[in-house]
C-alpha positions, 0 to 999 in steps of 0.5 A: 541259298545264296549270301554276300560275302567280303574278299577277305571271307573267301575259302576254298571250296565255295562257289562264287555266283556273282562279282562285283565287277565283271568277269571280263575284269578278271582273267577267269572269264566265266559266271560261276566258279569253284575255289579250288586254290589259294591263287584264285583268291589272290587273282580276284583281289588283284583284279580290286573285287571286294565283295560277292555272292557265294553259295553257303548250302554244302548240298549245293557246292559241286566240285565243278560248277556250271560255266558260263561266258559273260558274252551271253547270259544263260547256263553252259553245261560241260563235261570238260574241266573248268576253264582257269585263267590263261598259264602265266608267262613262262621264263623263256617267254620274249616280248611280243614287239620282238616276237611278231616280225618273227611271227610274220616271217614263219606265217607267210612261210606256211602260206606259201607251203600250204599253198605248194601243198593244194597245188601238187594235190590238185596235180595229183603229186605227192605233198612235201611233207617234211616242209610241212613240217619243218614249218609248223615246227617253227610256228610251234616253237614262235607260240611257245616263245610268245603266245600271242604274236603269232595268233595276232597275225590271223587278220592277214587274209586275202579274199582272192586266196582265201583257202590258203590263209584259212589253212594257215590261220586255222592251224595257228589259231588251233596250235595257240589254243592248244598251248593255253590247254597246255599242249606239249610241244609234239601235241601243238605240233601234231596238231598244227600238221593236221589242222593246216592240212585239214582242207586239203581235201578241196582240192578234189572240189571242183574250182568253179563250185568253190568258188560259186558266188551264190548258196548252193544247191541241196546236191551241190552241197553234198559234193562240197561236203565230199571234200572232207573224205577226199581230203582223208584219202589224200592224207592217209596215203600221205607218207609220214602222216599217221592217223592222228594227223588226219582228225582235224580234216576227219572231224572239222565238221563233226559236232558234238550233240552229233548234227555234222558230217560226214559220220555224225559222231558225238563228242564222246567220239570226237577227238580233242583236235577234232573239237579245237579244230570245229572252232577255229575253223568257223571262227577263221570262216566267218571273220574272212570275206568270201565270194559268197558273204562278207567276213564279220567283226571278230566280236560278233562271231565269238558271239555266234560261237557261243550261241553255238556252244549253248545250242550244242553244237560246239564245246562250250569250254574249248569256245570260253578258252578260245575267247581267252585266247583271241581276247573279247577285242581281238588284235585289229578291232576297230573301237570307239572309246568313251573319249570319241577317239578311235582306235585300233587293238594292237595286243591284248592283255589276258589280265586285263581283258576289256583294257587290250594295248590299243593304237589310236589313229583318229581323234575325237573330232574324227580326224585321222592322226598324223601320227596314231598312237599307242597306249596300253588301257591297262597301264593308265596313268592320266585320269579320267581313264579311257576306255572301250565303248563300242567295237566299230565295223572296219567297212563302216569306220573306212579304217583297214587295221591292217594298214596301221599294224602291219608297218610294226610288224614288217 
């Protein structure tokens, strides 16, 4: 049975149904949820709920209730605990302006490392270990001091070097998720090693099949699929690297209702970095132009990543924290807003995720600006409020992102 309730009547242990506001409104990001302390309650009056629908029948209230994504509107079962706001900031944390020239450095470091990395493994030279990890320990410490600069920078991709950036960004995107998890630092780290290292194995591919503009054919498929245990071979006799290093590249394509490769294990048997890993990488694949497709706005493949967490492919809480994570309009989203202006999402704002920090570069008459500016959606003074209306395709709107965010974080 379910009944409407005020703010004020709500107790801990009640099962919230339905707000009324969106729960993209809120920092929780999911449908249905069980008060399980006091700051929960304070969060939803924070974010100006007044009333909403709570289950009153004892034998109903689970202590952990179906979640559910509003990018969708269907039930997601999870054997993991429920996924809670992001951890506020802590007391060492530095503002993201000051943060992401740093950011930038230490991305563009690992590139070139990664890069160096494939190079001697194709050379059949051993990898430079300790430069490996002398990066991510700089990426780990760049995530603790901001969680969101770094993550903001996995929009740099170049389509001519594709599989180093996709190293890069896999394994910052990966690292940050792991941080909003609550990941000490070795955890991030470990997990930073191996998820930039984690294509290593396609190295052993053959150029001209990577590289193919067209689908491949069912047994060029299956050489591309060797590229995992080849990438496990090249890691294993890898000195420094233990086996825990070795899951992002073991288990990338591994899914949890048990349907990947190369061991078709299920999520039982799959590691926690295995699991991140699975998402990052295809989230990271999709956005990124390739030989054979072009990438796709950052909003429609969270979309597919959640349809794939519905059909079991995909942990459905890790996909709803990674949504946190990345922000419903990811840094570099084209938006239209309620005014006709364009802009561009500058930073996201995790408590208030429909209202990111967005650069605005074209009027409503679609006149680019001389001069873009910036406002933060969630700090508005000026009434009417503006407001996203719709997410634009960079090829459609004929704006590069990258050309306006970069000149800030150069």
């Amino acid at each position: 049975m379910k009944k409407q309730i005020r703010i004020d009547e709500l107790t801990l242990g009640m099962v919230i149904e339905k707000l009324d506001r969106s729960w993209l409104s809120t920092p929780f990001f999911c449908h249905k949820m069980t008060i399980a302390s006091a700051q929960q309650i304070a969060q939803l009056k924070a974010c100006g709920v007044q009333t909403l629908t709570v289950r009153v029948e004892a034998e109903e209230v689970r202590e952990e209730a179906p979640i559910q994504s509003t990018l969708e509107d269907a039930p997601v079962e999870s054997t993991s605990e429920p996924t809670g706001p992001l951890p506020p900031p802590t007391s060492t944390q530095v503002p993201f302006e000051d943060e992401l020239p740093v950011a930038k450095q230490v991305y563009h470091a690992a590139k070139t490392i990664v890069q160096s990395a494939m190079q001697d493994v194709r050379l059949g030279r051993a990898i430079n270990v300790d430069a490996v990890q002398s990066v991510i320990t700089d990426m780990t410490e760049s995530v603790f001091r901001n969680p969101d600069a770094l993550p903001s920078l996995s929009r740099l991709k170049q389509f001519d070097e594709y599989t180093f950036y996709h190293s890069v960004n896999t394994a910052l995107l990966a690292m940050s998720l792991g941080r909003s998890l609550g990941f000490d630092r070795s955890m991030i780290h470990l997990a930073g090693v191996g998820t930039l290292l984690h294509d290593i194995g396609k190295m052993k591919v053959p150029l001209e099949l990577l590289n193919k503009p067209g689908r491949f054919e069912p047994h060029e498929m299956e050489i591309v699929k060797q590229h995992v245990l080849r990438g496990v071979e090249v890691l294993s006799s890898t000195t420094g690297l233990g086996d825990t290093y070795i899951q992002p590249a073991l288990e990338h394509h591994e899914r949890v209702n048990g349907a990947g490769y190369p061991h078709r294990r299920a999520h039982q048997d799959i590691s926690q970095v295995g699991l991140i890993t699975a998402v990052v990488d295809i989230y990271d694949a999709m956005t990124s132009d390739r030989v054979y497709h072009k990438g796709k706005p950052a909003h429609e493949v969270l979309q597919l990543l959640y349809r794939l967490s519905l059909e079991g492919h995909l942990d459905p809480t890790l996909v709803q924290r990674f949504i946190q994570v990345v922000g419903v309009y990811p840094v570099g989203s084209v938006v239209e807003l309620n005014t006709g202006e364009t802009g561009i999402v500058k930073r996201i704002n995790h408590d208030a995720p429909l209202a990111p920090v967005v650069l605005f570069v074209k009027s409503a008459g679609n006149t680019l600006l001389s001069h873009p500016q910036e406002e933060d959606l969630s700090q508005q003074a000026k009434i009417p409020h503006r407001s996203i209306k719709t997410i634009l395709h960079p090829h459609q709107s004929g704006i590069d992102p990258s050309l306006y965010l970069d000149k800030k974080a150069a």
